[in-house]
N, C-alpha and C positions, 0 to 999 in steps of 0.2 A: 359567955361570949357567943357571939354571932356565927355561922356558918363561916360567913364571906372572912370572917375577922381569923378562925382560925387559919384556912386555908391560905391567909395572905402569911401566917406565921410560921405553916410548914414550909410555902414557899421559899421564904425566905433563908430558912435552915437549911432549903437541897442548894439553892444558891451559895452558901457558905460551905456546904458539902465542896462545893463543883470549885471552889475560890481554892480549898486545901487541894484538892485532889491537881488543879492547873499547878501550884508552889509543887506540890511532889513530882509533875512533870514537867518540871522545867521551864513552863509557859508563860509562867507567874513567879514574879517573888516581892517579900514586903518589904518593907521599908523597917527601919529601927521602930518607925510610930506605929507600926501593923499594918498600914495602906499597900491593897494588894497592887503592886503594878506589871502592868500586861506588856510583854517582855516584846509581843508580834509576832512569837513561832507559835499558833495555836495547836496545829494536828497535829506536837506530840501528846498536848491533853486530850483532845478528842478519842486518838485512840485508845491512850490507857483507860477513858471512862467506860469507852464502849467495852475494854476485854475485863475491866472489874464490873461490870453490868453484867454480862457472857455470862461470869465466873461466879455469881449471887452476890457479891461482894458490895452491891450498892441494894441493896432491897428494902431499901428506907425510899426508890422510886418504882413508878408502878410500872414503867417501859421506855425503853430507849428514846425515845421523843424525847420523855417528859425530860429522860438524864442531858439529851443535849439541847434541850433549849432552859435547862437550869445551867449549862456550862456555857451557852451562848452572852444567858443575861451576866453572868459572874464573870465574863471579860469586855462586856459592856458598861458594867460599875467601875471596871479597875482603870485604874487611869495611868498616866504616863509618868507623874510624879506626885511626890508627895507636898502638899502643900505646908506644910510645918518644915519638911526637909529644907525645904525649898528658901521659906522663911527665914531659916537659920545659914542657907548661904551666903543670903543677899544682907546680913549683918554684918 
């Protein structure tokens, strides 16, 4: 595998870090089908990344940047609803 090819696959691992870490505070939560959706109270996730960052507790990233622009993109992906949810209402 590629440089560029891993890098896009770590990224995308701190990004699913950053998707659990918003569900455990509150920011986020999934849907029955797993679809994470973004609730719009972000800074209680920001902050607990930053004091589990602090705390070594995230050292799978190299520095607080990197932690929040992996928690930036990870309520970028999440959407409002779940489309299968969604699906299954309008039946």
């Amino acid at each position: 595998m590629g440089r560029a090819k891993d890098e896009g696959i770590r990224w995308d691992g701190l990004v699913e870090v950053m998707t659990n870490l918003a569900v455990r505070a509150g920011s986020m939560e999934r849907c029955p089908h797993g679809t994470a959706l973004d609730l719009l109270d972000n800074e209680p996730a920001f902050a607990l990344a930053a004091e589990e960052f602090e705390n070594g507790k995230l050292s799978e990233f190299r520095d607080l940047g990197e932690v929040k622009a992996a928690l930036k993109a990870a309520f970028d992906n999440a959407g409002d609803e779940c489309t299968a949810c969604q699906k299954i209402k309008d039946e």
